[in-house]
PyMOL Python script that loads the backbone (N, CA, C, O; Angstrom):
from pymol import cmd

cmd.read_pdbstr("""\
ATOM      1  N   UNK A   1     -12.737 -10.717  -0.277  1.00  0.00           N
ATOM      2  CA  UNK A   1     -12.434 -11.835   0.571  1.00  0.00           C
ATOM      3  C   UNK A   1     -13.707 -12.529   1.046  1.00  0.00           C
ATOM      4  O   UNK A   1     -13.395 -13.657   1.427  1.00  0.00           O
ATOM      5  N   UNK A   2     -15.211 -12.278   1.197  1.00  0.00           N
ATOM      6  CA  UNK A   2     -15.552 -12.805   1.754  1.00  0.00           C
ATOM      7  C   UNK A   2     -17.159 -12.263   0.110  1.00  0.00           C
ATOM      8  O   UNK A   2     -18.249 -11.702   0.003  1.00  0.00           O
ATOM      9  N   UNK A   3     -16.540 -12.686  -0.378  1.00  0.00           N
ATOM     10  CA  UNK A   3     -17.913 -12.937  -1.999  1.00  0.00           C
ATOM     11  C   UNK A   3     -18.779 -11.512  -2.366  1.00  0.00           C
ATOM     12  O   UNK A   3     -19.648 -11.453  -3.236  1.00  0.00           O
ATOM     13  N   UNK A   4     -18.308 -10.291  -1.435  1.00  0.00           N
ATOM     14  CA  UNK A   4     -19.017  -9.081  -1.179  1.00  0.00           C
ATOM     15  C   UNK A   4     -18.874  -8.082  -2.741  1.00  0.00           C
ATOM     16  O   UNK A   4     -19.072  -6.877  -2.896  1.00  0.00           O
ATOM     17  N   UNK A   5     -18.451  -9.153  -3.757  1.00  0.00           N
ATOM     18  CA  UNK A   5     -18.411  -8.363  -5.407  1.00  0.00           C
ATOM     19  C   UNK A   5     -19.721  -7.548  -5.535  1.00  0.00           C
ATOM     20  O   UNK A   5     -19.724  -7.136  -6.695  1.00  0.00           O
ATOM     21  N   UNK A   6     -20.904  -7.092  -4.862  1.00  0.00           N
ATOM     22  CA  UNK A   6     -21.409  -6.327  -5.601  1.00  0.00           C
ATOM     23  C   UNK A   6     -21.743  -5.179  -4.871  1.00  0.00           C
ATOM     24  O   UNK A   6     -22.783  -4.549  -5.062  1.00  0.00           O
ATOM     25  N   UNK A   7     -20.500  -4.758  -3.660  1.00  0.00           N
ATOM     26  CA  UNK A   7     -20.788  -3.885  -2.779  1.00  0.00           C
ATOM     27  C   UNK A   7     -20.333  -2.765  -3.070  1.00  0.00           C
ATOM     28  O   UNK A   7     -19.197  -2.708  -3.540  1.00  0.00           O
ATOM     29  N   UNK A   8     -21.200  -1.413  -2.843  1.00  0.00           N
ATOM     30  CA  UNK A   8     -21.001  -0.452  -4.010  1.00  0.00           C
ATOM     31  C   UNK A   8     -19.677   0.019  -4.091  1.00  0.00           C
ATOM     32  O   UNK A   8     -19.427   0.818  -4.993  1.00  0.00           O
ATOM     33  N   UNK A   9     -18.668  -0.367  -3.221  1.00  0.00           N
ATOM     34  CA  UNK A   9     -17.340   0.207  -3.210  1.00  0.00           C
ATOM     35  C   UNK A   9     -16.065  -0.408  -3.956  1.00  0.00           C
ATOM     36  O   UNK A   9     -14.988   0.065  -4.320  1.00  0.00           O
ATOM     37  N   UNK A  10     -16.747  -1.854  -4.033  1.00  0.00           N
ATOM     38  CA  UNK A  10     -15.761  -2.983  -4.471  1.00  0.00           C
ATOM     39  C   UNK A  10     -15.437  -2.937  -5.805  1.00  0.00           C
ATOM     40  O   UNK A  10     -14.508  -3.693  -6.088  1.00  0.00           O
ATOM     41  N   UNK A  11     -15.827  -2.389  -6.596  1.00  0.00           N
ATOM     42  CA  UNK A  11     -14.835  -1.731  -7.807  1.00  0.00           C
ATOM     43  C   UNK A  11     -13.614  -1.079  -7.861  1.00  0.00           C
ATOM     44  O   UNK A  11     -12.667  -1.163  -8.643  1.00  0.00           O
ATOM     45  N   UNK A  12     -13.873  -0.263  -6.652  1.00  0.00           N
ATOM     46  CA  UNK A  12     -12.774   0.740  -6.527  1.00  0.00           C
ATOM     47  C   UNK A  12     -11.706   0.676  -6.020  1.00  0.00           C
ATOM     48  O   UNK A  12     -10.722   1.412  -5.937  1.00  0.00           O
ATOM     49  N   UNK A  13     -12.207  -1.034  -5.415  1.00  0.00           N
ATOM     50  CA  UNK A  13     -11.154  -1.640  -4.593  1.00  0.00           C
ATOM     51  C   UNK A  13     -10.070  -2.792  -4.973  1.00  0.00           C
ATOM     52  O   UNK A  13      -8.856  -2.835  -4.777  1.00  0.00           O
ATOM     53  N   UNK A  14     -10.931  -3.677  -5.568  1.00  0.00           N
ATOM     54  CA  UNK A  14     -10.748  -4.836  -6.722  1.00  0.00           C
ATOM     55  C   UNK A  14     -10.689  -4.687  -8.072  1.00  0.00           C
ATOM     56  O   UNK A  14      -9.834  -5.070  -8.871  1.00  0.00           O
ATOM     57  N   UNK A  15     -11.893  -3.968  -8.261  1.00  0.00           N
ATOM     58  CA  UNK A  15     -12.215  -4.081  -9.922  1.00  0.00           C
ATOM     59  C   UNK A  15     -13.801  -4.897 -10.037  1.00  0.00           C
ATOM     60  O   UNK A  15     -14.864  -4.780  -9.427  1.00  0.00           O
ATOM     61  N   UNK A  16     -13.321  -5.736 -11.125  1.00  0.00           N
ATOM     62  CA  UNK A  16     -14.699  -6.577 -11.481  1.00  0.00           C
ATOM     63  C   UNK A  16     -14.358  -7.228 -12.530  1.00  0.00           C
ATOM     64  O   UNK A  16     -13.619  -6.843 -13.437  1.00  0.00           O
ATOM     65  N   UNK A  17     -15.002  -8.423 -12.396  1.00  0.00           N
ATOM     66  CA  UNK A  17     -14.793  -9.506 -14.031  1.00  0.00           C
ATOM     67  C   UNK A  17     -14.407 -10.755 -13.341  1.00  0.00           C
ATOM     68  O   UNK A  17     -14.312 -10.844 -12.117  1.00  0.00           O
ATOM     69  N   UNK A  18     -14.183 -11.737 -14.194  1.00  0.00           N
ATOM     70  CA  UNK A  18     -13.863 -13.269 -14.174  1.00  0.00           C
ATOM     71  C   UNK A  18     -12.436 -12.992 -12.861  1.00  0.00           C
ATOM     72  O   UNK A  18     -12.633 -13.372 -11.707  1.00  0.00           O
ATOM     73  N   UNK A  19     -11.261 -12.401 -13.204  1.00  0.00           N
ATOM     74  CA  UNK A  19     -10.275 -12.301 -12.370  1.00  0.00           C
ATOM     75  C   UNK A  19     -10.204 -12.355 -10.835  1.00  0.00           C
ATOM     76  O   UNK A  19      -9.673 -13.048  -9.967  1.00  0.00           O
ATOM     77  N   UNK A  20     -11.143 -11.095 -10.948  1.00  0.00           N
ATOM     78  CA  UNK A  20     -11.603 -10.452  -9.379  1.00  0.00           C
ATOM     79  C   UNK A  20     -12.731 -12.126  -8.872  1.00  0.00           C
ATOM     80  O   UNK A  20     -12.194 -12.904  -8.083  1.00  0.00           O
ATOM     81  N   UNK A  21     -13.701 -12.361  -9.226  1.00  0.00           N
ATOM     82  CA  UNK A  21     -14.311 -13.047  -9.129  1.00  0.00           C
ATOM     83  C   UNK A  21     -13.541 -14.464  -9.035  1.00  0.00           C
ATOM     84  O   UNK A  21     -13.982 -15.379  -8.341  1.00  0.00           O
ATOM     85  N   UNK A  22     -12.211 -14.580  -9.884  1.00  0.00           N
ATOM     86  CA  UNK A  22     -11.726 -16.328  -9.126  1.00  0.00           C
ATOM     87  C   UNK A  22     -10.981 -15.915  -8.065  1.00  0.00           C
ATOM     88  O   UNK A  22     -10.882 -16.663  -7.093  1.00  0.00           O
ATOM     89  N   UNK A  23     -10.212 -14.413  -8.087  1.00  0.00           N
ATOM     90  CA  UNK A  23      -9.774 -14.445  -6.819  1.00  0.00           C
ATOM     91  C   UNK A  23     -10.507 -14.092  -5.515  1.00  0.00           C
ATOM     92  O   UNK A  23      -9.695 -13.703  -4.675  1.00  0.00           O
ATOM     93  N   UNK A  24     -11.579 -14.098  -5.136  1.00  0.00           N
ATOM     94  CA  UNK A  24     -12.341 -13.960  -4.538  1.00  0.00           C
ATOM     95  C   UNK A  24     -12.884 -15.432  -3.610  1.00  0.00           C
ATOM     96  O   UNK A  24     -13.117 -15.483  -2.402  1.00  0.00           O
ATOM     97  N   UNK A  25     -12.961 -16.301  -4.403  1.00  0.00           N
ATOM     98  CA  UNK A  25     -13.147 -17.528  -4.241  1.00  0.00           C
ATOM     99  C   UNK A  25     -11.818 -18.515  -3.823  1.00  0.00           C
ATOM    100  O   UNK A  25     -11.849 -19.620  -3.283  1.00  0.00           O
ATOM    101  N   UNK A  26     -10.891 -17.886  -4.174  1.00  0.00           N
ATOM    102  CA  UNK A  26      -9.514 -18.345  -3.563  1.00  0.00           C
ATOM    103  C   UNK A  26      -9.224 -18.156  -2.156  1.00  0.00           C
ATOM    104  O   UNK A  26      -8.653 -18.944  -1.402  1.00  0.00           O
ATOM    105  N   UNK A  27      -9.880 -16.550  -1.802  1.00  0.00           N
ATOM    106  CA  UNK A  27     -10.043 -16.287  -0.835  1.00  0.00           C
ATOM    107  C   UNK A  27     -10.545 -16.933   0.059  1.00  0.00           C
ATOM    108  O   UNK A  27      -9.945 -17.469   0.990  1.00  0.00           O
ATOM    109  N   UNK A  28     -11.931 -16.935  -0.194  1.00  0.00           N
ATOM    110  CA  UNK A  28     -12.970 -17.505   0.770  1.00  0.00           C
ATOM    111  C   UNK A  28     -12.602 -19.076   1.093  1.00  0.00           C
ATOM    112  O   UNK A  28     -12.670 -19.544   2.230  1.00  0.00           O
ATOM    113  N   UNK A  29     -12.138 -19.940  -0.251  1.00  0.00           N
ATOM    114  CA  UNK A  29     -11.774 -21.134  -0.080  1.00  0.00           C
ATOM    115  C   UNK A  29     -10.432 -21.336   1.024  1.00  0.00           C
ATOM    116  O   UNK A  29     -10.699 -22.137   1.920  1.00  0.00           O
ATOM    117  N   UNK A  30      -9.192 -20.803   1.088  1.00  0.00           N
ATOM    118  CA  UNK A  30      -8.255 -21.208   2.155  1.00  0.00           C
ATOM    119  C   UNK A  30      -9.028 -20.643   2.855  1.00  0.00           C
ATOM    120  O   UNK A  30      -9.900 -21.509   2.914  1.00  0.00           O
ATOM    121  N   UNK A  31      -9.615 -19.324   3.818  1.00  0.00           N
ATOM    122  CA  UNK A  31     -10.115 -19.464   4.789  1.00  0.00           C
ATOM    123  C   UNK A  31     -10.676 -20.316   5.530  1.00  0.00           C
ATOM    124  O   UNK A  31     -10.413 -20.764   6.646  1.00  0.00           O
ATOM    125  N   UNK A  32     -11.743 -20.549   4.548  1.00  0.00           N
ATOM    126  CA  UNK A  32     -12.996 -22.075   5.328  1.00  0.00           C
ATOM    127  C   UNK A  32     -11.971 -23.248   5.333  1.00  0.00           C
ATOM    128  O   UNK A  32     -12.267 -23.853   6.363  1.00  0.00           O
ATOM    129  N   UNK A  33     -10.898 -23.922   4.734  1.00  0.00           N
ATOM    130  CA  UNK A  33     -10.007 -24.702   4.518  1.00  0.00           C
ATOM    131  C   UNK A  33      -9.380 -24.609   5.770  1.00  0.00           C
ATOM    132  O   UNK A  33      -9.360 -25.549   6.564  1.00  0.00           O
ATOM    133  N   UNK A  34      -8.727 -23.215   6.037  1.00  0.00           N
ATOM    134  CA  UNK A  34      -8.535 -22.794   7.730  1.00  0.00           C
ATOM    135  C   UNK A  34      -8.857 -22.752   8.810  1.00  0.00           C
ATOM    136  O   UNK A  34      -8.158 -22.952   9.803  1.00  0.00           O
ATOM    137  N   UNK A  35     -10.435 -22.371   8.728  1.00  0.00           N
ATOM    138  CA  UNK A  35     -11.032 -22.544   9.596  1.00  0.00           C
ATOM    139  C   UNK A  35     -11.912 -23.790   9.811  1.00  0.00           C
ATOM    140  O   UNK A  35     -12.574 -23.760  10.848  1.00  0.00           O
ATOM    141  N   UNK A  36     -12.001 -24.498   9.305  1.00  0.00           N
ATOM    142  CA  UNK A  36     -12.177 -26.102   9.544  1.00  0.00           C
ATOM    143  C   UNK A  36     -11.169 -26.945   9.380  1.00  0.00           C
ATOM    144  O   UNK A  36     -11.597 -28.087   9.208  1.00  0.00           O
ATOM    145  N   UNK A  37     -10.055 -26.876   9.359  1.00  0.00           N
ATOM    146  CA  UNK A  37      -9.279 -27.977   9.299  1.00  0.00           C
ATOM    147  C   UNK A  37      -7.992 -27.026   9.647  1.00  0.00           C
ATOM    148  O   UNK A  37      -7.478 -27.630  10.589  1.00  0.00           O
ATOM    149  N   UNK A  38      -7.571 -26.414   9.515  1.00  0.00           N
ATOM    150  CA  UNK A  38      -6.267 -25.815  10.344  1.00  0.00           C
ATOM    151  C   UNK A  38      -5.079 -25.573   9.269  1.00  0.00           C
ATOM    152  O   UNK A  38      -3.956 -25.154   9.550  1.00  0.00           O
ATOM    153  N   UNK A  39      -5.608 -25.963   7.835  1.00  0.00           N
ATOM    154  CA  UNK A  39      -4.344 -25.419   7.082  1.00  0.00           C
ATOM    155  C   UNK A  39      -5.295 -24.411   5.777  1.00  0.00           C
ATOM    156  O   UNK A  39      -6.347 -24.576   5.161  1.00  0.00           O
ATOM    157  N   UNK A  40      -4.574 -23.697   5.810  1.00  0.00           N
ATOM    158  CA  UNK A  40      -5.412 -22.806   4.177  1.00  0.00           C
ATOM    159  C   UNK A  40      -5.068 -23.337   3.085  1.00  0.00           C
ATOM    160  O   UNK A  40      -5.483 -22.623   2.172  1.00  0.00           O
ATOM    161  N   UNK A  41      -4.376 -24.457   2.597  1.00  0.00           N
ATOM    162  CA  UNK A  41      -4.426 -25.165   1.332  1.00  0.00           C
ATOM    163  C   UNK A  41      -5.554 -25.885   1.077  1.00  0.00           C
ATOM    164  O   UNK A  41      -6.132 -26.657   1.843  1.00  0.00           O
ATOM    165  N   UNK A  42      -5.990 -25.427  -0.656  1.00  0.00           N
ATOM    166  CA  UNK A  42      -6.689 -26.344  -0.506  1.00  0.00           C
ATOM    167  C   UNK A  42      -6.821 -26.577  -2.430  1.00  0.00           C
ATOM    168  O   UNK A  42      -5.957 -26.063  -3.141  1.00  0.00           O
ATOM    169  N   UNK A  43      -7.559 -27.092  -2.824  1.00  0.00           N
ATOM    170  CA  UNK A  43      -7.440 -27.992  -4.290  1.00  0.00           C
ATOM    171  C   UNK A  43      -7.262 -26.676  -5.650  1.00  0.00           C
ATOM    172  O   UNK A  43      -6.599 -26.768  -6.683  1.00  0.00           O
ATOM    173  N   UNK A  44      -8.186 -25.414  -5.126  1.00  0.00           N
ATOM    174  CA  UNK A  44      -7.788 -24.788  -6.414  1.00  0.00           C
ATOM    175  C   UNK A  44      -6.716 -23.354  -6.494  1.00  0.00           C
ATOM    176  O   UNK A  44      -6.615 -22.313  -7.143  1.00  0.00           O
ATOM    177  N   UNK A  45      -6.074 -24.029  -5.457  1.00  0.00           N
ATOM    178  CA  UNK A  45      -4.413 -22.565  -5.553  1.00  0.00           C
ATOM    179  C   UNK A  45      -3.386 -24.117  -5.701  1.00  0.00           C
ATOM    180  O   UNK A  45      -3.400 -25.347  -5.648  1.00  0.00           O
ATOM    181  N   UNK A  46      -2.619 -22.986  -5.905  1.00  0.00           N
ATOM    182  CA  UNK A  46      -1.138 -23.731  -6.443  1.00  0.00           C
ATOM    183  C   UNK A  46      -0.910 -24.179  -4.430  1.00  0.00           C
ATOM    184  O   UNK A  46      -1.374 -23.657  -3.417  1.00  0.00           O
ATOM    185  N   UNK A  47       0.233 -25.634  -4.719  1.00  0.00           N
ATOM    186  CA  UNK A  47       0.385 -25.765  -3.064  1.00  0.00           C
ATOM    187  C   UNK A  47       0.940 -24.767  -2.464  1.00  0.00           C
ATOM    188  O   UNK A  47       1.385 -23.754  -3.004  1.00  0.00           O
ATOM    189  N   UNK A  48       0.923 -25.155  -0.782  1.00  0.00           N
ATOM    190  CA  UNK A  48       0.880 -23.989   0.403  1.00  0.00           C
ATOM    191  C   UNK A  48       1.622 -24.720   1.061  1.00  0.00           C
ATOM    192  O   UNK A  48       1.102 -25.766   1.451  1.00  0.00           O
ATOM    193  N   UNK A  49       2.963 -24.492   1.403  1.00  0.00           N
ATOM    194  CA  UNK A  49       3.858 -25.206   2.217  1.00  0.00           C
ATOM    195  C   UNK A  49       3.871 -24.195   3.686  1.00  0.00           C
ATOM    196  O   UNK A  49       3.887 -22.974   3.841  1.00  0.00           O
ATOM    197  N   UNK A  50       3.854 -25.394   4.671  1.00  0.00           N
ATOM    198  CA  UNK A  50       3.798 -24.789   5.966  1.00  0.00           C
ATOM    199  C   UNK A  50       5.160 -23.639   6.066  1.00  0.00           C
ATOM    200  O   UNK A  50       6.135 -23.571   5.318  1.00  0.00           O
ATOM    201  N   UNK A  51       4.832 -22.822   7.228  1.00  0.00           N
ATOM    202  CA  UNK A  51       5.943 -21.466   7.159  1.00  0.00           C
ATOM    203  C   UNK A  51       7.100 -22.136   7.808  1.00  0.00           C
ATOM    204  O   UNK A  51       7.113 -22.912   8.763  1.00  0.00           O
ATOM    205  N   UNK A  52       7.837 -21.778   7.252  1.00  0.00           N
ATOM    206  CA  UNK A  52       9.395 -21.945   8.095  1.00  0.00           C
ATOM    207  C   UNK A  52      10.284 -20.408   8.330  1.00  0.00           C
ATOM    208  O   UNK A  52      10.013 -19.666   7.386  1.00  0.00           O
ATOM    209  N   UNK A  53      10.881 -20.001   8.939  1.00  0.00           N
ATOM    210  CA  UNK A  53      11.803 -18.828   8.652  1.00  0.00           C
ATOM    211  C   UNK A  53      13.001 -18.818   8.108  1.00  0.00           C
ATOM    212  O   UNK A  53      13.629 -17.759   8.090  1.00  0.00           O
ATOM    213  N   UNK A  54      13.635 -20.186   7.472  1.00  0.00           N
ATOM    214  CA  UNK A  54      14.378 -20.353   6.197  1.00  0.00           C
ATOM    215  C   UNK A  54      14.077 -19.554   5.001  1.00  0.00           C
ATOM    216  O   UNK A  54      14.611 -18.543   4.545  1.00  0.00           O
ATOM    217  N   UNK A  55      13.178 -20.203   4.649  1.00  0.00           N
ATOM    218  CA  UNK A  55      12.459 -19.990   3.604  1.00  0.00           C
ATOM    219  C   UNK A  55      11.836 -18.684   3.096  1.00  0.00           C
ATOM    220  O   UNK A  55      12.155 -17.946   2.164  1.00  0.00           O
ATOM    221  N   UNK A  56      10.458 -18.608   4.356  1.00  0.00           N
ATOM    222  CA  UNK A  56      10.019 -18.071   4.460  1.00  0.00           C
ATOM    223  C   UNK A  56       9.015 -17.951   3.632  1.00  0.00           C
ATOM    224  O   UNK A  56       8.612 -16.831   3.320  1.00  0.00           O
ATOM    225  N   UNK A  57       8.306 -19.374   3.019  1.00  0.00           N
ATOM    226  CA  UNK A  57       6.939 -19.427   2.104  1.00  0.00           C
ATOM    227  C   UNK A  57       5.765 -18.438   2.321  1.00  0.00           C
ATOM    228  O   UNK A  57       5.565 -18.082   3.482  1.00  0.00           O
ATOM    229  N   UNK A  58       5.191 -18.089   1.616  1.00  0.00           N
ATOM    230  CA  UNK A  58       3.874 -17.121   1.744  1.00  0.00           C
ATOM    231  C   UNK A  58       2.855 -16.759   0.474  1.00  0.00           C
ATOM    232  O   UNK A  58       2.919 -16.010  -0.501  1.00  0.00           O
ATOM    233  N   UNK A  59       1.983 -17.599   0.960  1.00  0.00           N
ATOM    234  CA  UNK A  59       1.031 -17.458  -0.664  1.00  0.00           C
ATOM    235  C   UNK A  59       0.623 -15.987  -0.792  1.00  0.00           C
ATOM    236  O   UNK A  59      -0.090 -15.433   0.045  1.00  0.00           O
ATOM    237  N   UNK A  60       1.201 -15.274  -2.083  1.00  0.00           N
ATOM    238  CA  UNK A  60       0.800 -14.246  -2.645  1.00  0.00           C
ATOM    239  C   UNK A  60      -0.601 -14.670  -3.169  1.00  0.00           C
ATOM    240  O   UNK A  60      -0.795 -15.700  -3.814  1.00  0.00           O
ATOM    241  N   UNK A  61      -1.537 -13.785  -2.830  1.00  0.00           N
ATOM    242  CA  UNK A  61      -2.616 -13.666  -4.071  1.00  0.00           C
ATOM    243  C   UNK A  61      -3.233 -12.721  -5.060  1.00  0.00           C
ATOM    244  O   UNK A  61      -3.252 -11.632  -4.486  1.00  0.00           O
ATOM    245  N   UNK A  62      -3.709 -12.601  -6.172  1.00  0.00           N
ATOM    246  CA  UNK A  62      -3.351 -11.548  -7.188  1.00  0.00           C
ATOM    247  C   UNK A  62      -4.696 -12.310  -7.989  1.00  0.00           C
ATOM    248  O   UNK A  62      -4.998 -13.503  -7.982  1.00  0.00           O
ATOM    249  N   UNK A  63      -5.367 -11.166  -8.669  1.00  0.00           N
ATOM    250  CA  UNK A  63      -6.023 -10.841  -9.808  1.00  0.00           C
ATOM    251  C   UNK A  63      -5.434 -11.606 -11.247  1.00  0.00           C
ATOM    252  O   UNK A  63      -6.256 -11.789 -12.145  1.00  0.00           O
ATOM    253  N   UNK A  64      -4.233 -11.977 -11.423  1.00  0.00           N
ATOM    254  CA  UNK A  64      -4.294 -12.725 -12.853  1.00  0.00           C
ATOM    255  C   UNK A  64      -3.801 -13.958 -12.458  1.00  0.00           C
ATOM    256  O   UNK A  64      -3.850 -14.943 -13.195  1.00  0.00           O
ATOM    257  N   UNK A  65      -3.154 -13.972 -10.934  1.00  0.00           N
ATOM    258  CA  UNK A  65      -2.877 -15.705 -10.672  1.00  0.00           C
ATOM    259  C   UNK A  65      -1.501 -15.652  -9.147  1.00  0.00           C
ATOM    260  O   UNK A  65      -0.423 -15.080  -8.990  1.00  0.00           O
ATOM    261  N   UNK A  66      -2.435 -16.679  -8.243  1.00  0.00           N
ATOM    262  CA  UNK A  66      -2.001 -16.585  -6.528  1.00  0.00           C
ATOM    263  C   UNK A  66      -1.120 -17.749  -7.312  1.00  0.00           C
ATOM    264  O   UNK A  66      -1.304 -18.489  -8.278  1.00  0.00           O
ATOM    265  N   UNK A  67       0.036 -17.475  -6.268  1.00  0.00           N
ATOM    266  CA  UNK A  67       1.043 -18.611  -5.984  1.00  0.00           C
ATOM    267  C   UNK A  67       1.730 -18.339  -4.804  1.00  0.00           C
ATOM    268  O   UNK A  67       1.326 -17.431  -4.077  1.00  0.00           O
ATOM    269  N   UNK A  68       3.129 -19.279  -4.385  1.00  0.00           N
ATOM    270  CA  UNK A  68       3.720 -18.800  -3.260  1.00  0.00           C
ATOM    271  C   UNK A  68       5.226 -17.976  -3.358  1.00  0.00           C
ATOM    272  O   UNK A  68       6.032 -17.986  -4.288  1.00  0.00           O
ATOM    273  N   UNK A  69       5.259 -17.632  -2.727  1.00  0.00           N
ATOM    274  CA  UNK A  69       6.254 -17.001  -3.124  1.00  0.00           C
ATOM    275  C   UNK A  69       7.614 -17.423  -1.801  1.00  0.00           C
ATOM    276  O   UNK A  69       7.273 -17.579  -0.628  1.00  0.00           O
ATOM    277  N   UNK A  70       8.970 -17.546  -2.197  1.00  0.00           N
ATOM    278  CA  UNK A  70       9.495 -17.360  -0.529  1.00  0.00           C
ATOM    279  C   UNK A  70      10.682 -16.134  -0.379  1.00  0.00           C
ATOM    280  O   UNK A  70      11.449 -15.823  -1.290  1.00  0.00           O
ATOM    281  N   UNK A  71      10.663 -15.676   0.618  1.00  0.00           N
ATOM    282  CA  UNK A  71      10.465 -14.292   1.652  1.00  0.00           C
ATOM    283  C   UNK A  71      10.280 -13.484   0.403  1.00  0.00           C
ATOM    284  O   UNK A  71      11.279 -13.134  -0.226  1.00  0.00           O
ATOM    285  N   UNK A  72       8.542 -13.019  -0.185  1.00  0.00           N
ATOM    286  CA  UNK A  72       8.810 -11.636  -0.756  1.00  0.00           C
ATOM    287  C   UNK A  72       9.160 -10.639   0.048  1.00  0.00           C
ATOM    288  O   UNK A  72       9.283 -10.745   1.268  1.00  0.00           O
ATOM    289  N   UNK A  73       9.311  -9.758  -0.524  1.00  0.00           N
ATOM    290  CA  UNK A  73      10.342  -7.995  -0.198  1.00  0.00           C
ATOM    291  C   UNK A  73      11.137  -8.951   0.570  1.00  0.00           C
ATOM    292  O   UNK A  73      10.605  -9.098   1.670  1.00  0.00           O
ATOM    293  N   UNK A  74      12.226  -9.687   0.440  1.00  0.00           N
ATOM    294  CA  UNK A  74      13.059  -9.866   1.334  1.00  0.00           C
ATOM    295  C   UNK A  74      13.997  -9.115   1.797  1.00  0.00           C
ATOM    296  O   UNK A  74      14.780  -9.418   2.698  1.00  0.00           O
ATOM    297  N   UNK A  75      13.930  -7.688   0.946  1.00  0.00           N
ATOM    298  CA  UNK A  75      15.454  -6.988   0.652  1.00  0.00           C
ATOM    299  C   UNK A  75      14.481  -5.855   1.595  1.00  0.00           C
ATOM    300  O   UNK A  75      15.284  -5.105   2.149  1.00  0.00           O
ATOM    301  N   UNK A  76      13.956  -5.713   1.734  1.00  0.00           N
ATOM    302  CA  UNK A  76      12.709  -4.653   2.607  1.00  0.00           C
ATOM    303  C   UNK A  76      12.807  -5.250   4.064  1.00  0.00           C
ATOM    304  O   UNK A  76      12.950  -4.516   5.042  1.00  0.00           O
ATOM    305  N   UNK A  77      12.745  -6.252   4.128  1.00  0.00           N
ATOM    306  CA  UNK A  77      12.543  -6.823   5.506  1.00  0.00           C
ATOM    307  C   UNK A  77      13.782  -7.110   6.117  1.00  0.00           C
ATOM    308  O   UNK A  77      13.934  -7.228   7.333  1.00  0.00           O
ATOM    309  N   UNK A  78      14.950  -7.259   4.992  1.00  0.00           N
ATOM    310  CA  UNK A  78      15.818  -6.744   5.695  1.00  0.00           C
ATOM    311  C   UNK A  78      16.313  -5.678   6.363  1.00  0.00           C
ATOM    312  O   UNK A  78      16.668  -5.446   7.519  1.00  0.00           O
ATOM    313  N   UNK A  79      16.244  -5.083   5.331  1.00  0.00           N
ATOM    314  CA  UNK A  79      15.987  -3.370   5.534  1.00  0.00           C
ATOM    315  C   UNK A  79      15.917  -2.763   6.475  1.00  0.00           C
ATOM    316  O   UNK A  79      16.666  -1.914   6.957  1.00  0.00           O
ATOM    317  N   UNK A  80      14.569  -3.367   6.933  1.00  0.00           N
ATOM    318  CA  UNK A  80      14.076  -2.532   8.257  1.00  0.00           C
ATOM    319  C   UNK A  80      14.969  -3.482   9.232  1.00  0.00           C
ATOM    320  O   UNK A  80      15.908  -2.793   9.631  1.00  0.00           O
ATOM    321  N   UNK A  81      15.037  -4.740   9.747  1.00  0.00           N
ATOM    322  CA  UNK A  81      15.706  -5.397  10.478  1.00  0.00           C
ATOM    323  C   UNK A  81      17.012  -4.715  11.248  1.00  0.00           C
ATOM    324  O   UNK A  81      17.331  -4.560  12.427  1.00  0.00           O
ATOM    325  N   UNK A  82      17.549  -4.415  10.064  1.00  0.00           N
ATOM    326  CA  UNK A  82      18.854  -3.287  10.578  1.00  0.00           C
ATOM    327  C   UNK A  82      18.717  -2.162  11.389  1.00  0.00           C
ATOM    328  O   UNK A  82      19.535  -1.684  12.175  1.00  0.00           O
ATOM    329  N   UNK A  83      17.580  -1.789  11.106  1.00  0.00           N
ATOM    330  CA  UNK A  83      16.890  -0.467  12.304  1.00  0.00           C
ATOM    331  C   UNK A  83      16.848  -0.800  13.459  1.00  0.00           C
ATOM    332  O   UNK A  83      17.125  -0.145  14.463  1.00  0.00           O
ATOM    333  N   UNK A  84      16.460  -1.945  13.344  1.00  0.00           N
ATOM    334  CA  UNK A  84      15.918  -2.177  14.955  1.00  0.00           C
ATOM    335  C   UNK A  84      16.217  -2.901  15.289  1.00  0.00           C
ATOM    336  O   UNK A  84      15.921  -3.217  16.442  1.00  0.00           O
TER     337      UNK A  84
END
""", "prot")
cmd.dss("prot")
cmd.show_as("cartoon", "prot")
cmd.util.cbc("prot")
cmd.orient("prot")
């Protein structure tokens, strides 16, 4: 998340290669996108629709390719809902 690919642990955590390395930069990019301007979309992820609890949009991000997804584990979050 924050460009730290050559820290001696980050193999073990990520991996390494082109993958790890664009998602890395996906990272860092909605952050600063976030933290200067107030939304984490920004030109090189697929769009980022604001949250609703309809829906329930949420950009997944992943090693062969981020997109959004809406309510993943929904069947989980139900799940637990019923508990409590």
């Amino acid at each position: 998340m924050f460009g730290t690919l050559d820290a001696p642990t980050q193999d073990k955590f990520a991996g390494s290669g082109p993958d790890v390395e664009r998602l890395s930069r996906e990272m860092m990019d909605s952050w600063l996108s976030f933290a200067t301007g107030g939304d984490p979309a920004h030109a090189s992820i697929a769009p980022w629709s604001q949250y609703d609890a309809d829906k329930r949009p949420t950009m997944i991000f992943g090693t062969k390719a981020s997109g959004q997804e809406h309510d993943p584990f929904g069947e989980e979050r139900a799940a637990i809902a019923k508990l409590l």
